[in-house]
C-alpha positions in Angstrom: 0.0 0.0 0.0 1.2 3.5 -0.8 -0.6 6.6 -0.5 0.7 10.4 -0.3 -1.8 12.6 1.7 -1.1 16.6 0.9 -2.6 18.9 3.7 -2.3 22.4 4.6 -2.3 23.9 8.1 -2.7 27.4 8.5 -2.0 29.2 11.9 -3.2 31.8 13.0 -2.3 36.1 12.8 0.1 36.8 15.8 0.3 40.3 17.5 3.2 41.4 15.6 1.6 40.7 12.6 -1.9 42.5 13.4 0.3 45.6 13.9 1.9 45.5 9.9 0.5 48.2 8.0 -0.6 46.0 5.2 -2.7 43.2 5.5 -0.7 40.5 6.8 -2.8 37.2 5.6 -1.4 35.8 2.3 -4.2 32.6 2.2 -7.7 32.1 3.0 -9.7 29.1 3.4 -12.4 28.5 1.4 -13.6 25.2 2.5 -12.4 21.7 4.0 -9.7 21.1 1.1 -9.7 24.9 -1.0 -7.4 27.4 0.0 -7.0 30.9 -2.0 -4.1 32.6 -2.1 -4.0 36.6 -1.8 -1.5 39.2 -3.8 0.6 40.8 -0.9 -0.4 43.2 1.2 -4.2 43.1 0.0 -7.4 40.8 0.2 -7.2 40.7 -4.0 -7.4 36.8 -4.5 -4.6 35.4 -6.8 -5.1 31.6 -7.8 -7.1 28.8 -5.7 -5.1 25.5 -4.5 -6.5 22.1 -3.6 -5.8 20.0 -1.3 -6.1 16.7 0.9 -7.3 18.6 3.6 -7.4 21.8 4.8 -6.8 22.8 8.9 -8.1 26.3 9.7 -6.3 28.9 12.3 -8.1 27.7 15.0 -7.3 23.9 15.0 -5.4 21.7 17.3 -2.6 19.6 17.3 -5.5 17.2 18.4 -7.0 17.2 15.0 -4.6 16.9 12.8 -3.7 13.6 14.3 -7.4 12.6 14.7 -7.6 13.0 10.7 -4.1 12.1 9.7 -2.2 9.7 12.1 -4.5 8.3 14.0 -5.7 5.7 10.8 -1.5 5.7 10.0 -0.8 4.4 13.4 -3.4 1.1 12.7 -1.7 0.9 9.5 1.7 0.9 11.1 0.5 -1.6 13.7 -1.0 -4.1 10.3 2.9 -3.9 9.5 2.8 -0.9 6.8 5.9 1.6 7.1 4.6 5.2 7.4 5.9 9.1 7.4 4.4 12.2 8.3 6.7 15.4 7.5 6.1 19.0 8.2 7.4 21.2 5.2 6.9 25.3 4.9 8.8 29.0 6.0 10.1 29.2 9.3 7.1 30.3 11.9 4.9 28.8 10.2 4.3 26.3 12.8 6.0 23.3 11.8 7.6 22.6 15.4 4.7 23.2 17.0 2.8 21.1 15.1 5.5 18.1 16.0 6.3 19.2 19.5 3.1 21.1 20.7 3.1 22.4 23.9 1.6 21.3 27.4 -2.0 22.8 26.4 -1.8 21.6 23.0 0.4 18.4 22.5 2.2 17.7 19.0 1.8 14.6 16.5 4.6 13.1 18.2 3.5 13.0 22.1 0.0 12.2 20.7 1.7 9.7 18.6 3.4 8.0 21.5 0.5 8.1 23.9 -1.7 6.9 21.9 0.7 3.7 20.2 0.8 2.6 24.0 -2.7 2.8 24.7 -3.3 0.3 21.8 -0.4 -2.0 22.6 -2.0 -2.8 25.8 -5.1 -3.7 24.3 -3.4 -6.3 22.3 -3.3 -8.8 24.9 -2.2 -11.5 21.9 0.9 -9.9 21.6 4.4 -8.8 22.8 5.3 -5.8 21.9 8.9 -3.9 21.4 9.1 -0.6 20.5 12.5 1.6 19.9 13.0 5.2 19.0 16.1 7.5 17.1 16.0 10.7 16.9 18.3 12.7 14.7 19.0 16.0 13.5 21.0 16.6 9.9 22.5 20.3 10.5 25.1 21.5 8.2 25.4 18.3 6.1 26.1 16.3 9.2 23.7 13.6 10.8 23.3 14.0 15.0 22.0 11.6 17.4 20.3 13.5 19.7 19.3 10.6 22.1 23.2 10.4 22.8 25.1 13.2 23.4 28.7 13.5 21.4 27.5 11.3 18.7 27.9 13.2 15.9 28.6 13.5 12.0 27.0 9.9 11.7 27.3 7.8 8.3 24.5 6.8 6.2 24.8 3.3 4.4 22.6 1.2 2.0 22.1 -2.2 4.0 20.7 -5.2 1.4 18.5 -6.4 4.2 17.4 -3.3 5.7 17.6 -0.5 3.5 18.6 2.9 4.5 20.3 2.9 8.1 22.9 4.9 9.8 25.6 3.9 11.3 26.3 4.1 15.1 22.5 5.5 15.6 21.2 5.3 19.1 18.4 3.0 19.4 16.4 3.2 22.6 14.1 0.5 23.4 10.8 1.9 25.7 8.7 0.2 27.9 5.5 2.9 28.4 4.2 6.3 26.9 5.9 8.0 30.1 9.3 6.5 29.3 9.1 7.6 25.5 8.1 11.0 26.0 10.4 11.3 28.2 13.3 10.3 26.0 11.7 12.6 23.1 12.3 15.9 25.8 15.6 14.5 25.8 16.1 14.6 22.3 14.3 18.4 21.7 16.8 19.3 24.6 19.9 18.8 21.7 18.5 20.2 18.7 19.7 23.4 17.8 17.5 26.7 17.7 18.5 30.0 17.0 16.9 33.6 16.9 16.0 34.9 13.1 14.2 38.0 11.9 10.8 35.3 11.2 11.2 33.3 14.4 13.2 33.7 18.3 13.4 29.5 18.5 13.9 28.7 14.8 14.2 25.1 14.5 18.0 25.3 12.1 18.0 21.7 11.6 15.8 18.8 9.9 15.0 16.3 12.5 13.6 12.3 12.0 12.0 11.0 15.5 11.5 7.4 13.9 9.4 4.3 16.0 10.4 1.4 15.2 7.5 -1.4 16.6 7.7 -5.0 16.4 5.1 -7.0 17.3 5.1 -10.6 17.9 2.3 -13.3 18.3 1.6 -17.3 18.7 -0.7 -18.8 16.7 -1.5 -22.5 15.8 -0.1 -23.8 12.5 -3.2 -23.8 10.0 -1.9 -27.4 8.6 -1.6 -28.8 12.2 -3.3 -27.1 15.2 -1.3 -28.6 17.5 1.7 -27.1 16.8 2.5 -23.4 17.5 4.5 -20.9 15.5 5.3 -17.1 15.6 4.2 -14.2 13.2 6.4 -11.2 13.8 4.9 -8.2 12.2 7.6 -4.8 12.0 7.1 -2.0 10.9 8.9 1.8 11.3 6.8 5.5 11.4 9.2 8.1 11.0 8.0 11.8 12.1 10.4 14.8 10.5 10.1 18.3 11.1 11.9 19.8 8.3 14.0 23.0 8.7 12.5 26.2 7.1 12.4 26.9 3.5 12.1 30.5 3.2 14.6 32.9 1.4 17.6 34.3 3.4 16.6 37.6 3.0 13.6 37.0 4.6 15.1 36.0 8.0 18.4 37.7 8.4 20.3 35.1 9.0 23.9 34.5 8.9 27.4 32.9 9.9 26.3 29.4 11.3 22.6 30.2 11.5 23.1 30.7 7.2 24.8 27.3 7.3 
């Protein structure tokens, strides 16, 4: 199975932007999946752009993952790889939408929460689950579970694909446990004041879960023998670095890099 879902958050006007002379909102949403785009500085539309799904100013971390992850996370559970990636300008709201906040968690914590809350439901199985978390930041791959470990390689492996060499892989045993190795993490990456944003996120970051699950069942040719179905699968979350033009943020020296 192989789908690509395109969606489009938009967040909402802050205070420094209601005080711009011009009018500071460059889209509009028009309905559930529509969103126009304006000409700067005035409500003149330009062109209309469709979408998967469209998330208004006033929605939660909450919903995209009730109408994006939460059917990804069954899939991933049925054995299907999946990968959710936030792409757009810096302050847009890419971390936030990852990380969230205390009143508002991200697709990750949510993520996490909810993977344990359905592993103990599956009393037929037993479960592993391991994270990575790494940052690429000036060419360079980071582990960010493991302090020191840096400028990583990345290999082809004939059995398992893409891996990387000498990655950190932290196996968890409860929803407390992973997000607290996911703080852990965050507390690494780097962030650094532009013109668009005072924490901008410098760095693209993969927080992949790796879950295996593994269950008994009676051989379909002879009952009374037992075998085991292992079912693996990985769901890698990335919050990509911004993609605006330098001019735009002011930034230089290492924060340019």
């Amino acid at each position: 199975m192989e789908k690509i879902i395109s969606t489009v958050r938009i967040r909402p006007v802050s205070s420094q932007e209601k005080a711009m002379p011009s009018n500071p909102v460059c889209i509009t949403q028009l309905n559930s999946k529509t969103v126009q785009a304006l000409k700067n500085g005035s409500t003149t539309a330009a062109d209309n752009f469709v979408y998967d799904h469209v998330f208004g100013g006033d929605s939660l971390n909450s919903d995209v993952y009730d109408h994006l992850l939460a059917s990804l996370l069954v899939r991933a559970l049925e054995g299907y790889n999946v990968c959710v990636f936030t792409y757009g300008q810096t302050s847009s709201g890419k971390t936030h939408t990852m990380k969230g906040g205390s009143k508002d968690p991200g697709l990750i914590p949510l993520l996490l929460t909810n993977l344990f809350n359905q592993l103990t439901t599956q009393t037929t199985t037993t479960p592993q689950v391991q994270l990575e978390y790494v940052e690429i930041y000036n060419e360079t791959v980071n582990d960010l579970l493991c302090r020191g470990n840096k400028d990583l390689e990345i290999r082809g492996d004939p059995a398992k694909g893409v891996v990387i060499k000498g990655i950190t892989s932290k196996v968890v045993h409860g929803a407390n446990e992973a997000l607290e190795l996911f703080a852990k993490g965050e507390s690494e990456r780097r962030f650094a004041e532009t013109k668009m944003n005072h924490t901008s996120s410098r760095s693209h970051c993969v927080f992949k879960v790796h879950v295996v699950l593994e269950k008994v069942v009676a051989d379909p040719d002879n009952p009374k023998v037992e075998r085991k179905i292992k079912t693996t699968s990985a769901i890698n979350l990335i919050d990509l670095a911004g993609s605006e033009g330098v001019a735009k943020t002011d930034a230089d020296g290492e924060r340019l890099k």
